[in-house]
C-alpha positions in Angstrom: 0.0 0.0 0.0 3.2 2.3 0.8 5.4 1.3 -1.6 8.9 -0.1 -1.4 10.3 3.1 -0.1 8.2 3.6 2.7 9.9 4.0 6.1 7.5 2.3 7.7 8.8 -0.6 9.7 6.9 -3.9 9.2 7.1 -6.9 10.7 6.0 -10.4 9.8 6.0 -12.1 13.2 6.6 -11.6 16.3 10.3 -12.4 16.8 11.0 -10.0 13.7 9.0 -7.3 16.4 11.5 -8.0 18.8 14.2 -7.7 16.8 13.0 -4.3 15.2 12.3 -3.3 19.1 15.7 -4.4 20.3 17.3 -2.8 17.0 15.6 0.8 17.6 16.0 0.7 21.2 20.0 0.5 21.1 20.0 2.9 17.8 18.7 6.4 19.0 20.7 8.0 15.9 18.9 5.5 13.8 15.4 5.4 15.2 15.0 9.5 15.3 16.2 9.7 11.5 13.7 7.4 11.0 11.0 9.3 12.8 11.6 12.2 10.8 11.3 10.3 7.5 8.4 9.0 8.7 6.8 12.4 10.2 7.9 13.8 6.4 5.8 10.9 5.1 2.6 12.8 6.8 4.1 16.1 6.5 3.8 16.4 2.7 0.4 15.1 1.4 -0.4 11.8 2.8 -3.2 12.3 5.0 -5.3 9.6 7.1 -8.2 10.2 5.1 -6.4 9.2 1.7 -5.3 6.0 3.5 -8.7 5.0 4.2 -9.8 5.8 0.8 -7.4 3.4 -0.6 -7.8 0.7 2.1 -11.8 0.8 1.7 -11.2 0.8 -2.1 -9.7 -2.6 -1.7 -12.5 -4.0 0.4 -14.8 -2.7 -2.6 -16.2 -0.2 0.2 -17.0 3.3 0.2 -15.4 5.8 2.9 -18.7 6.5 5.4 -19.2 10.6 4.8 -18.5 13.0 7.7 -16.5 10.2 9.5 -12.8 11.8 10.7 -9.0 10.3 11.2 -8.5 12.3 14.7 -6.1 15.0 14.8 -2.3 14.7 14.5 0.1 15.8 17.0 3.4 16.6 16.7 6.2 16.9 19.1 9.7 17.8 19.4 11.0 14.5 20.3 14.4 17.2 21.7 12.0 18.0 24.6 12.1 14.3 25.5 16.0 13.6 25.1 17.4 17.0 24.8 21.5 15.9 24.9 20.7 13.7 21.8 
């Protein structure tokens, strides 16, 4: 649904989730780059109501009208971990 070079991490079973846990955890460097490609991923056009769209197209659905995604939040993730 994302494409090949989304930076969504995906997992197909639960020991690859631990590893990707484990992985991240150790990596800050690695895991905050990846939260910012990821926040740029919603930042520029991809919004929660396109997603549904495209999911309920696949279930031959129609999106219900007037139904919302929630709002998004973002946060300097400096304020959390400021030396990093």
């Amino acid at each position: 649904m994302f494409g090949e070079d989304c930076p969504v991490p995906t997992y197909a079973d639960l020991d690859e989730l631990e590893r990707l846990c484990v992985h991240y955890l150790g990596n800050e460097t690695e895991r905050r780059r990846l939260v910012a490609k990821c926040n740029a991923l919603v930042a520029e056009g991809f919004s929660f109501l396109d997603a549904r769209a495209t999911c309920c197209g696949f279930a031959g659905l129609a999106p219900r009208a007037g139904s919302s995604p929630g709002a998004v939040r973002r946060i300097d993730l400096r304020l959390l971990a400021p030396d990093v």
